[in-house]
N, C-alpha and C positions, 0 to 999 in steps of 0.2 A: 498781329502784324507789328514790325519793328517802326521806331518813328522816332523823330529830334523832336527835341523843346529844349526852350528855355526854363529854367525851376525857378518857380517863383522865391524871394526873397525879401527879409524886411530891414533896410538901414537905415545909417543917420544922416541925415541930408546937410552936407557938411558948413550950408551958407546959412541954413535954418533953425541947424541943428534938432529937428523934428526927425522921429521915426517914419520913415515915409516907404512902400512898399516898390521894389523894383524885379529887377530880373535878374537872373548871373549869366555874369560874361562868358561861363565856357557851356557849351550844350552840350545836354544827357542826353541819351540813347535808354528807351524802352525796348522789350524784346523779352522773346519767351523763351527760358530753357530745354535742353532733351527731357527735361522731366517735368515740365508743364508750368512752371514758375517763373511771376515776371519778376524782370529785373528790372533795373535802372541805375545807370551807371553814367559817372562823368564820363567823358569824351574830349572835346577839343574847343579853343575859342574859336579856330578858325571852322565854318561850315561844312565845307567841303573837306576837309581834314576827318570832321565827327562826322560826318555819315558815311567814309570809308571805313574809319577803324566799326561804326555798327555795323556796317555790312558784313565785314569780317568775323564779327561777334555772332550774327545772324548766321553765314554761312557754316563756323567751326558748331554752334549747336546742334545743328543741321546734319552734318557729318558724324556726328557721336550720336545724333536721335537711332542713326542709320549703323550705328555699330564701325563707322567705316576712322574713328580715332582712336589714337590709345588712350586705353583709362587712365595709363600714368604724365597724362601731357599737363596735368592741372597739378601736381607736386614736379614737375620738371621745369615750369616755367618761375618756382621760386628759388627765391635764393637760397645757396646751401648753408647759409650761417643759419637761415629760420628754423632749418631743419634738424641743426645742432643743438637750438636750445629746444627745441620740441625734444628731441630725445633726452636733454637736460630734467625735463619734467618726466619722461618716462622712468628714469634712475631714479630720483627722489620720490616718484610712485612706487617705487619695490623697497624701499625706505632701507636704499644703501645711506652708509656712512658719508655725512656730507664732505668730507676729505675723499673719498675715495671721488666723490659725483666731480668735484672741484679737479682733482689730477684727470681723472679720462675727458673731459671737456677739455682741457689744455691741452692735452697731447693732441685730441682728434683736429681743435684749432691751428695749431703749432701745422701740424700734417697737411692742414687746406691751404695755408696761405705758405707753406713753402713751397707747393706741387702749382697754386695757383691755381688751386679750383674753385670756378664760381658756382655750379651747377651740379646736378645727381650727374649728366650726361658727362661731365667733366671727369668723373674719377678714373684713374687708369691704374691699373694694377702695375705697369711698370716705372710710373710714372712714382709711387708710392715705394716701390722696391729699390729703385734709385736715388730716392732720400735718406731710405732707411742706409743705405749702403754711405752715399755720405755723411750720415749722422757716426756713425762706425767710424768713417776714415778721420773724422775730426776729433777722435780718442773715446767717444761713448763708447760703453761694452755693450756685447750681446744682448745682455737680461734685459739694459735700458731698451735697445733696438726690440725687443718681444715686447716690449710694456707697449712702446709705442703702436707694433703695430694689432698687438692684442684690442685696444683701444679701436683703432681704424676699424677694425673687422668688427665688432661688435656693433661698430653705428651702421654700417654700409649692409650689414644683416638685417637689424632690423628695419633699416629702408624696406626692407623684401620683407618682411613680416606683417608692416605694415600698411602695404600696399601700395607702399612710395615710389616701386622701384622695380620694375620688371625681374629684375638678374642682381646676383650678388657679383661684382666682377673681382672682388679681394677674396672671396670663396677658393683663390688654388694656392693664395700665398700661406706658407706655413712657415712656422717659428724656427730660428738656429738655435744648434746644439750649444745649451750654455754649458756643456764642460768642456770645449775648448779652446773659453776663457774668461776662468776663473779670476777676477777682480780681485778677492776676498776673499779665500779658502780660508775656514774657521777649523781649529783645532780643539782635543781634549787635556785634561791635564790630571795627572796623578793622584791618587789620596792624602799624599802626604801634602799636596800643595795646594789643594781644596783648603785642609786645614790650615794652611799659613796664610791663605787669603781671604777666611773669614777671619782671624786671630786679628789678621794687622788691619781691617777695615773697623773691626772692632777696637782696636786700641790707636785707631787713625782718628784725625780732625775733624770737623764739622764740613761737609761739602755742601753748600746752596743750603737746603733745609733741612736735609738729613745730617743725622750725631753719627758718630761710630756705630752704635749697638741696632740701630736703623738699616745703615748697611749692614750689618751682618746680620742680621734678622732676614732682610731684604734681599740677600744672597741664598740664604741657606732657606729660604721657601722655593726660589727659581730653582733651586737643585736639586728639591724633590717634588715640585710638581710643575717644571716645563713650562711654568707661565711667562709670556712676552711682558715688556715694560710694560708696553701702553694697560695690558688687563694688571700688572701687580700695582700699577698707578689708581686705576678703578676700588681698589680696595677700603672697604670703611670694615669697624669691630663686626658689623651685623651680617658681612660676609662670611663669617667663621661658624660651624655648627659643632664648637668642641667637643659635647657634651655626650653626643650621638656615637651609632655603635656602627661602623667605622666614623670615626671624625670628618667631617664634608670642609669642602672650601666652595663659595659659589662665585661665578663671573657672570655680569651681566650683561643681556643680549649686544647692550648699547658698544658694549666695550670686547666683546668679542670677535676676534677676527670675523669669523663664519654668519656673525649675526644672530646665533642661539645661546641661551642661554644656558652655561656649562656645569655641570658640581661635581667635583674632581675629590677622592678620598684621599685624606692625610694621614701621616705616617703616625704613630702615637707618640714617637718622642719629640718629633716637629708636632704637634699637638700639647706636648706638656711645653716646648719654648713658646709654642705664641700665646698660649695661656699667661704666663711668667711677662712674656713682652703688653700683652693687653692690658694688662690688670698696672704695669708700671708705666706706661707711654699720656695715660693722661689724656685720654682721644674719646669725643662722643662716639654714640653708637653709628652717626650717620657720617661725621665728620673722618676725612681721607686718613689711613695710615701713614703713607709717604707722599706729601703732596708738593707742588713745587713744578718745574720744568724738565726738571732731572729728564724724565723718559723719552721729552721730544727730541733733546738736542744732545744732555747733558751727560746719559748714562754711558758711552764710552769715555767720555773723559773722568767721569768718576771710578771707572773700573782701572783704570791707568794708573791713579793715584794709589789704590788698594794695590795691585800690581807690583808698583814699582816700592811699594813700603815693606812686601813681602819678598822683594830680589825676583819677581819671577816675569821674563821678558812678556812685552805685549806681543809682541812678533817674533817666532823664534827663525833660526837658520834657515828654515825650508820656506819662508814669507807666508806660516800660515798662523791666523790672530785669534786672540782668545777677547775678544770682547765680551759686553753684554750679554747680547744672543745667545754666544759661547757657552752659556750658562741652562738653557734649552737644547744646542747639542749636548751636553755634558749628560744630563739630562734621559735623554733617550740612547745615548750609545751605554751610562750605568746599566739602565735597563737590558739594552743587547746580552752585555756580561754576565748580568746575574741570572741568564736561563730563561729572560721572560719572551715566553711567545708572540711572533710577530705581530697577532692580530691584537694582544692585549699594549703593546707597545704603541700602535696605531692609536688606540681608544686612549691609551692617554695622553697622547699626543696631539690629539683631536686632527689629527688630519684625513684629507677625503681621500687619500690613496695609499697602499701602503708602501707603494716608489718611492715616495716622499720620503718616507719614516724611514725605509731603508737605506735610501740611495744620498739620500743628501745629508743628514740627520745622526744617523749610524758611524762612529767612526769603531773601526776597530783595529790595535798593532799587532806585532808577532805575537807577543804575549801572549795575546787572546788568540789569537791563531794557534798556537800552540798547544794551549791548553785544550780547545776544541779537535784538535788532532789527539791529546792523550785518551780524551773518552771514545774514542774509535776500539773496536774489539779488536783482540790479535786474530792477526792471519794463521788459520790452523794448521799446523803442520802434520798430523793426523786423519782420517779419516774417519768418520763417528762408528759406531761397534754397528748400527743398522744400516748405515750406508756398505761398510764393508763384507756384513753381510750376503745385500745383494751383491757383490760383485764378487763373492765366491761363487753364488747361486750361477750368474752369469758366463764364468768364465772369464772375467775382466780384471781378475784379482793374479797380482803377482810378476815378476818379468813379462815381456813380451813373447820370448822364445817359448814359456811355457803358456800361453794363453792361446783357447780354442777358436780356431778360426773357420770360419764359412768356407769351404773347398771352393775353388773356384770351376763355374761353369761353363763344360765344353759339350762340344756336337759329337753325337754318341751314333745318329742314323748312319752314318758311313762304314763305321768300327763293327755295327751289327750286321752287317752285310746288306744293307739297303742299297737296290738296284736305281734310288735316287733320293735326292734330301727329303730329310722326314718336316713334316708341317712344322712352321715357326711356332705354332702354341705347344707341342709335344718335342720337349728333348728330357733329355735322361741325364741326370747327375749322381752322385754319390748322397748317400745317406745325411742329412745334415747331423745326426744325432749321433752318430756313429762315434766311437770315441781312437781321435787320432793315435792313442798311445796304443790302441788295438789294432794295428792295419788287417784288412782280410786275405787269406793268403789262399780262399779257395778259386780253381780256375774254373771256368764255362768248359762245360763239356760239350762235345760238337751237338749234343741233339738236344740241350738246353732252349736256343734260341733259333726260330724260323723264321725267313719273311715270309710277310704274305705277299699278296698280288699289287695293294697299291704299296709294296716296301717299305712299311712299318713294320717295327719288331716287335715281337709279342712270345710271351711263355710257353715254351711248348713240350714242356718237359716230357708227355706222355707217347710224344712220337718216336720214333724210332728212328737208331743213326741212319738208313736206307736214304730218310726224308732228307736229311739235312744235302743243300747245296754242297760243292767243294768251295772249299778257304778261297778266298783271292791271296791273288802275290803281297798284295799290298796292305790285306789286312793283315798284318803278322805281330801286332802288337794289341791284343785284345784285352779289355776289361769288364773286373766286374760291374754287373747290374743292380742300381737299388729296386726298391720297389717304390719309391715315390717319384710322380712327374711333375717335374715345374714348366713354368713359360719361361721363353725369352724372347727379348726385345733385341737380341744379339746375334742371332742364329745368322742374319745376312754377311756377318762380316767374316766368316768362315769362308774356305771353298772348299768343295769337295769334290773327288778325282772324278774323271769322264766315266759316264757309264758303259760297261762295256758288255757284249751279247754272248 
């Protein structure tokens, strides 16, 4: 049974300064839960105040003992900030990148307190989509607008995962097409210009902590194995396995986009440079190869420097940039070019789809268009000696005037002197096999064909002219009979003249 008191207390009795035992001023409430445990819980100073709110505590138990509350009213009644860093700890449990845990906390923050949501109850899916649309109109681009609401969707999901949340209500919104528009459109560049922008990085200035041959060392591995800054930053000597047959490179899980641990095969003559580079750079085995900021902030502006010492624009006429990055498209569209299959391009590109690798990743010009259109086979202007074959065999061979053709089929019961149309499954046509350059020039003799009683024609050569009927007027144009009978599906669109007695 639920009940008030005072909870006992021990203070300092402020005239005596003695510990001396009292009561507290605001009264707790006792009371059992739906699930048989007691509570005790502050309440109110005023009395009457705390045994309303226990009676309320008493009666909502009461109601859930009975099935008659929702399960989710005890996560609905907190605030949705507690909820954001709960799921704060759920991301640092899947032991993401704590930049990445850091960015989705801010946007899903950013997103609640611009909507003004204090509660799960609060979220509105338009309320959400109408941010997003003004985050857009105040010059963000699309991909930012997907980041964000990538972010949203992801916490308001797993509300519903775990058991926070009856319904996902951001489950209908979906992401815009980032190609149209394009922020950043990255380009490729030439071989010849490859070369003049490792030459002049090489024979360029000291940038932050990297020399020239740093950079170009530093270029010419992203160019053949597609690694991003932040993993060619990761790199110590004990990364390299030169030795090995193929030569390995490893990235660790920590520094991995995907969060696995990667070992990607080198090339053998990018294998004898960082041989040459290891053995002269002067670097413990554990200690960084390029170490410094360069990759957070720095590395477009150091490609700029390289760039522009080599004459070759950052940005050409069509406003699309060869940065950094640039250097991982480059990268993967090589690979397009030299023949390498899609799936092996994927692998080493390490990405989860192969859209990606294609779509985004892939550049390819006329050039290459071109070239891919020469290894197309000619269109044959011939027909193969076995194809032609059969179409001697056939009849298919040669002009059309001289090619055998299926006669066409006509209603033959009337011409034989049928007293009425013969059954649509029996009509009579010409020989198919008969060869047209041979036409048959024998006539029907009168005691050739007889009808009989249900006026079907039939052979009757043994009869005698006596038997045969006299001609109709109208039969005066008679032919020959084969001996094969086909069906027709045609026989109704014929008429044939009245029968006459």
């Amino acid at each position: 049974m639920a009940s008030l008191y005072k909870k006992p207390i021990t203070r300092t009795d402020p005239k005596t300064g003695q510990r001396v035992k009292a009561k507290s001023k605001k009264w707790w409430g006792r009371y059992r839960d739906a699930s048989g445990v007691d509570r005790r819980v502050p309440l109110a100073s005023d009395k009457t105040a705390a045994q309303t709110m226990l009676n309320e505590l008493v009666t909502r138990e009461e109601r859930k003992a009975a099935g008659l509350i929702d399960q989710f009213d005890d996560h609905a009644r907190r605030p949705l900030a507690e909820h954001v860093e709960d799921y704060r700890g759920h991301l640092e449990s899947k032991e993401n990148a704590a930049s990445h845990v850091k960015l989705t906390t801010s946007y899903i923050n950013k997103i609640i307190a611009g909507c003004g949501f204090k509660l799960i109850r609060d979220i509105s899916s338009s309320r959400v989509a109408t941010w997003l649309a003004d985050l857009r109109g105040k010059g963000r681009g699309v991909r930012t607008s997907n980041a964000y609401l990538t972010a949203i969707k992801g916490f308001t999901r797993w509300l519903v995962r775990d058991r926070r949340a009856a319904e996902d209500v951001l489950a209908h919104l979906s992401a815009l097409n980032v190609k149209v528009d394009v922020r950043r459109e990255r380009r490729t560049l030439e071989p010849g210009d490859i070369a003049k922008l490792i030459a002049a990085a090489r024979n360029g200035k000291q940038f932050r902590t990297l020399s020239g041959e740093d950079r170009a060392v530093l270029y010419h591995l992203a160019l053949t194995t597609g690694l991003r800054a932040s993993e060619l930053a990761s790199l110590t000597p004990r990364s390299f396995d030169l030795d090995d047959a193929p030569p390995t490179i490893a990235v660790e899980a920590a520094y991995s986009k995907h969060r696995r641990r990667d070992g990607l095969p080198l090339r053998p003559d990018v294998a004898v440079i960082l041989r040459e580079y290891l053995a002269s750079c002067g670097r413990a085995c554990n200690e960084l190869l390029w170490p410094g900021s360069w990759s957070r902030k720095g590395s477009a502006k150091m490609i700029q420097v390289d760039l522009k010492a080599a004459k070759i624009p950052y940005k050409d006429a069509d406003k699309r940039f060869f940065d950094f990055h640039a250097l991982r498209h480059q990268f993967i569209s090589t690979l397009a070019r030299g023949g390498a299959h899609p799936k092996e391009a994927q692998a080493l590109a390490r990405h989860s789809t192969i859209t990606l690798t294609m779509d985004r990743y892939t550049h390819l010009g006329i050039v290459d268009l071109t070239s891919a259109l020469d290894r197309l086979p000619a269109i044959p202007t011939a027909a193969p000696d076995g194809e032609a074959a059969q179409q001697l065999a056939t009849g298919t061979d040669g002009p059309v005037d001289r090619q055998k053709k299926v006669p066409t089929m006509v209603p033959r019961g009337a011409e034989n002197g049928a007293k009425r149309p013969a059954p649509r499954t029996l009509k009579m046509a010409p020989n198919c096999t008969d060869d047209d350059s041979k036409p048959s020039t024998k006539l029907r003799t009168p005691n050739e064909k007889s009808p009989d009683k249900s006026g079907a024609s039939r052979a009757t050569s043994h009869r005698s002219a006596s038997h045969e009927p006299k001609r109709r007027a109208w039969d005066s144009n008679p032919q020959p009979l084969s001996g094969h009978l086909i069906s027709s599906q045609a026989a109704g669109q014929f008429a044939y003249p009245p029968h006459r007695s």
